[in-house]
C-alpha positions in Angstrom: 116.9 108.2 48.7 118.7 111.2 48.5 117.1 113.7 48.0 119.1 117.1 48.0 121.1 114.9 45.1 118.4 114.3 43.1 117.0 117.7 43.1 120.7 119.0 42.6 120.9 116.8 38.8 117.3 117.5 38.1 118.1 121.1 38.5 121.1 120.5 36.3 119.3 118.7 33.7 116.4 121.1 33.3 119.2 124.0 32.8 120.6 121.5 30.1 117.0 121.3 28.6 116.4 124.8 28.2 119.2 125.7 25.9 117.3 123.0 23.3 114.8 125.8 23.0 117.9 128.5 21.5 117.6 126.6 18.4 114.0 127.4 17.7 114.1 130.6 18.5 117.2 131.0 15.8 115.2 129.2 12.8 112.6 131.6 13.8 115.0 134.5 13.9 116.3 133.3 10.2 112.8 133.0 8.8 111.2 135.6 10.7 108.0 133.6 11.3 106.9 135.7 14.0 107.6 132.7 16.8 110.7 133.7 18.7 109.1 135.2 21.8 107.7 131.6 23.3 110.7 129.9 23.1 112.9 132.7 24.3 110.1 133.0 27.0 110.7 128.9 27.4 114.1 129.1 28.0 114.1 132.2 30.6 111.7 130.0 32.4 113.2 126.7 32.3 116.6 128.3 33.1 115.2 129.6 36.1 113.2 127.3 37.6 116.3 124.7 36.8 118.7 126.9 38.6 116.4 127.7 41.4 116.1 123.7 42.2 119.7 123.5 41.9 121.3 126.4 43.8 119.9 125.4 47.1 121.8 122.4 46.9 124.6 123.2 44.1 127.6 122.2 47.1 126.1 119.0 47.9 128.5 116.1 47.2 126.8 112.6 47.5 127.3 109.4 45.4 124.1 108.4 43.3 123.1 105.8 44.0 121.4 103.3 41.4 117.9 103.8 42.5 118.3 107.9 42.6 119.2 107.4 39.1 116.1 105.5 37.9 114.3 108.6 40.1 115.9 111.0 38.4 115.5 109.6 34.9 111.7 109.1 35.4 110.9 112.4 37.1 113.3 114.1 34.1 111.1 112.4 31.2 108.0 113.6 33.1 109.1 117.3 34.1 110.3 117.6 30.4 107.3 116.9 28.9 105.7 119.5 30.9 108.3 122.0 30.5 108.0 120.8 26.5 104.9 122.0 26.3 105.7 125.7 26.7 106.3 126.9 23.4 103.0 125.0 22.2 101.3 126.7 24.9 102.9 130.4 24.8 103.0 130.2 20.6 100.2 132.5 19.2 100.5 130.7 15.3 97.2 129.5 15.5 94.3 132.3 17.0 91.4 130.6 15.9 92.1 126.9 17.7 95.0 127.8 20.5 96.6 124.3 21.5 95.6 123.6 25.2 96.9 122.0 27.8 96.5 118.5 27.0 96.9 118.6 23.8 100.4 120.5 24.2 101.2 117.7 26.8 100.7 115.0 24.2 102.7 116.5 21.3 105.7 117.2 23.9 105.5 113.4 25.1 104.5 112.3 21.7 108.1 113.9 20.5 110.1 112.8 22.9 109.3 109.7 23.6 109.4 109.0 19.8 105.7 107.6 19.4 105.2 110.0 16.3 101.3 110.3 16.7 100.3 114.3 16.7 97.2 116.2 17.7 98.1 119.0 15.2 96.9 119.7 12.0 97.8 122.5 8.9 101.5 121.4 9.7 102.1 123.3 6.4 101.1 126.4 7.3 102.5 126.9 10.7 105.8 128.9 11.3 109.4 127.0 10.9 110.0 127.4 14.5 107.8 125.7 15.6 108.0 123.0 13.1 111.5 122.4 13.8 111.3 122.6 17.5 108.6 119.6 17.2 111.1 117.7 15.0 113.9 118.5 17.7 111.6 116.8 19.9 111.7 113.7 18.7 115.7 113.9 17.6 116.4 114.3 21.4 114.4 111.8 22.2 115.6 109.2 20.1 118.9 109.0 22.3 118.0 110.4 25.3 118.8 113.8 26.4 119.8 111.9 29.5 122.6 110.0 27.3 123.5 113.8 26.5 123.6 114.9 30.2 126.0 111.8 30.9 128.5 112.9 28.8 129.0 116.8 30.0 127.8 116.0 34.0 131.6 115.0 34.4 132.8 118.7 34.0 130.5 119.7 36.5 132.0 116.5 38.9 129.0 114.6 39.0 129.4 110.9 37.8 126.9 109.9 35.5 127.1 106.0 35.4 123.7 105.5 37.4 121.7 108.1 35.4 123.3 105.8 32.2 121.8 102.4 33.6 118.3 103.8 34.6 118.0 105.5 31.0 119.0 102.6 28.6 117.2 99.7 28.0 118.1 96.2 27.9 121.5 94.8 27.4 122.3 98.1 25.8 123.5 99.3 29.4 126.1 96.9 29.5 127.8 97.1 26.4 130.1 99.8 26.7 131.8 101.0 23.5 134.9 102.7 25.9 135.9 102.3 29.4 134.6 105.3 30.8 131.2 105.6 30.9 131.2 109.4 30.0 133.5 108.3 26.7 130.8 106.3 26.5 127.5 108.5 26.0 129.9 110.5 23.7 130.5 108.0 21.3 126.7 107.4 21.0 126.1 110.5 20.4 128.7 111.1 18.0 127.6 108.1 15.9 123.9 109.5 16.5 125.1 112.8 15.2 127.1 111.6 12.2 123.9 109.3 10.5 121.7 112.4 10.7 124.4 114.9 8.9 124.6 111.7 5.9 120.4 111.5 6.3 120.3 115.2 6.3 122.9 114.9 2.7 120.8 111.9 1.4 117.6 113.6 2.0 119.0 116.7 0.1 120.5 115.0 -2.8 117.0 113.2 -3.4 115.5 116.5 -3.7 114.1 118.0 -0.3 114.9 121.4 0.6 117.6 122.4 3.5 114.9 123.0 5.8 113.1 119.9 5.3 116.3 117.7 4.5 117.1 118.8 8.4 113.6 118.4 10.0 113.4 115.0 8.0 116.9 113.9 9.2 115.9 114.1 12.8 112.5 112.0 12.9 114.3 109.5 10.7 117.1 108.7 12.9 114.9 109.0 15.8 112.5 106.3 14.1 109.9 108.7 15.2 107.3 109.8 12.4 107.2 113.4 12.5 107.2 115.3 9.6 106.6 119.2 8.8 103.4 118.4 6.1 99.9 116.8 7.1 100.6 114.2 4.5 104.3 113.1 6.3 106.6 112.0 3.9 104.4 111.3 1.3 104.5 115.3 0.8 107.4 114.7 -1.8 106.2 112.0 -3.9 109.8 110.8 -4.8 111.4 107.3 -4.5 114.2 108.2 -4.0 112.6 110.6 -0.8 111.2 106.6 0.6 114.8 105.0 -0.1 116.6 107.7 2.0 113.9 107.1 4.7 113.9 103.0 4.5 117.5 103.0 4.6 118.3 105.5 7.6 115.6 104.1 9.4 116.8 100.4 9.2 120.7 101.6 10.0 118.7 103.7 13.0 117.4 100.8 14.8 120.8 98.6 15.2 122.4 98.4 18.3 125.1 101.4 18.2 127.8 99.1 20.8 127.5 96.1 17.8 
């Protein structure tokens, strides 16, 4: 194994991960909810403790091998659901029950890994921040931030083919939609991208507001189940609301190389 390579990308990714938690902090900005400080807090930290790993070892030049990248993929999903929990944690929305530990852990994991089950409750009530940052969750999980570090780890002259294999599942690793690997991961993620602008539109035109037409969009496309009320989707009452859903979500789940 080697190490000083695998520390040198997981250093990497965690810097890539904290700049997810700059969006947050913006929706909070725009609404003034009150939530800013944990996820600007978040991303100080993660940005640190990312460059800290990786400085150390920022001039080391090895190949990764396969096995490092199945390493680093399963020590990244791990570390980011601890580092996911931060905002949960450090966010002061709810005085009376403060999320702990454990229950922060399983809403992070719960996001990303796109299992849609949630220890929180009064979803209505809490601040947009952190309602969007929980739907983020699950949008970056449904195509792997990993995916998303493949594509940009070229400009810093790391290959990212390895880190590719380990992360997607089944045949899907194989069937490349370009010759390059990094055209690749970027071509997934512009296809990702463009269903959940048309979801997003669809959601909008059937109603929702642009704040829930958004958070919507990204648990939809993830197929993850996430929704900003305690009653989901069934908030809105609308048909046409359950069409938008039904249809993204079927488009969603087919192979993006067919």
């Amino acid at each position: 194994m080697n190490r000083h390579v695998v520390q040198r990308l997981l250093g990497l990714l965690l810097m890539v991960f904290s700049l997810t938690l700059l969006p947050p902090a913006l929706v909070g900005l725009w609404y003034g909810d009150g939530a800013v400080t944990p996820f600007l807090l978040g991303f100080a930290l993660t940005l640190l403790l990312g460059t800290v790993a990786w400085l150390p070892v920022r001039k080391v030049q090895r190949e990764l091998r396969l096995r490092d990248g199945f390493l680093v993929v399963a020590l990244f999903w791990s570390v980011l659901g601890l580092f996911g929990t931060l905002p949960f944690l450090l966010a002061e929305y709810d005085p009376v029950l403060p999320m702990g530990f454990t229950d922060a852990l399983f809403e992070s994991l719960s996001g990303l890994t796109t299992t849609g089950a949630t220890v929180m409750v009064g979803l209505d009530n809490l601040p947009h921040s952190i309602l969007f940052y929980r739907q983020q969750l699950q949008w970056l999980g449904g195509m792997g931030i990993i995916v998303l570090a493949v594509a940009i780890l070229p400009m810093l002259g790391i290959g990212g083919m390895q880190l590719y294999r380990a992360e997607m599942p089944g045949p899907m690793k194989d069937a490349k939609l370009t010759p390059r690997i990094t055209e690749t991961a970027k071509a997934l993620w512009y296809i990702y991208l463009g269903l959940t602008i048309a979801c997003m539109l669809a959601y909008r035109l059937a109603g929702m507001g642009w704040f829930d037409a958004v958070a919507h969009s990204f648990s939809t496309v993830a197929i993850g189940g996430f929704s900003t009320y305690d009653d989901s989707i069934g908030h809105f009452n609308e048909p046409l609301v359950m069409i938008v859903a039904i249809v993204f979500m079927f488009i969603s789940g087919v192979n993006f190389a067919l």
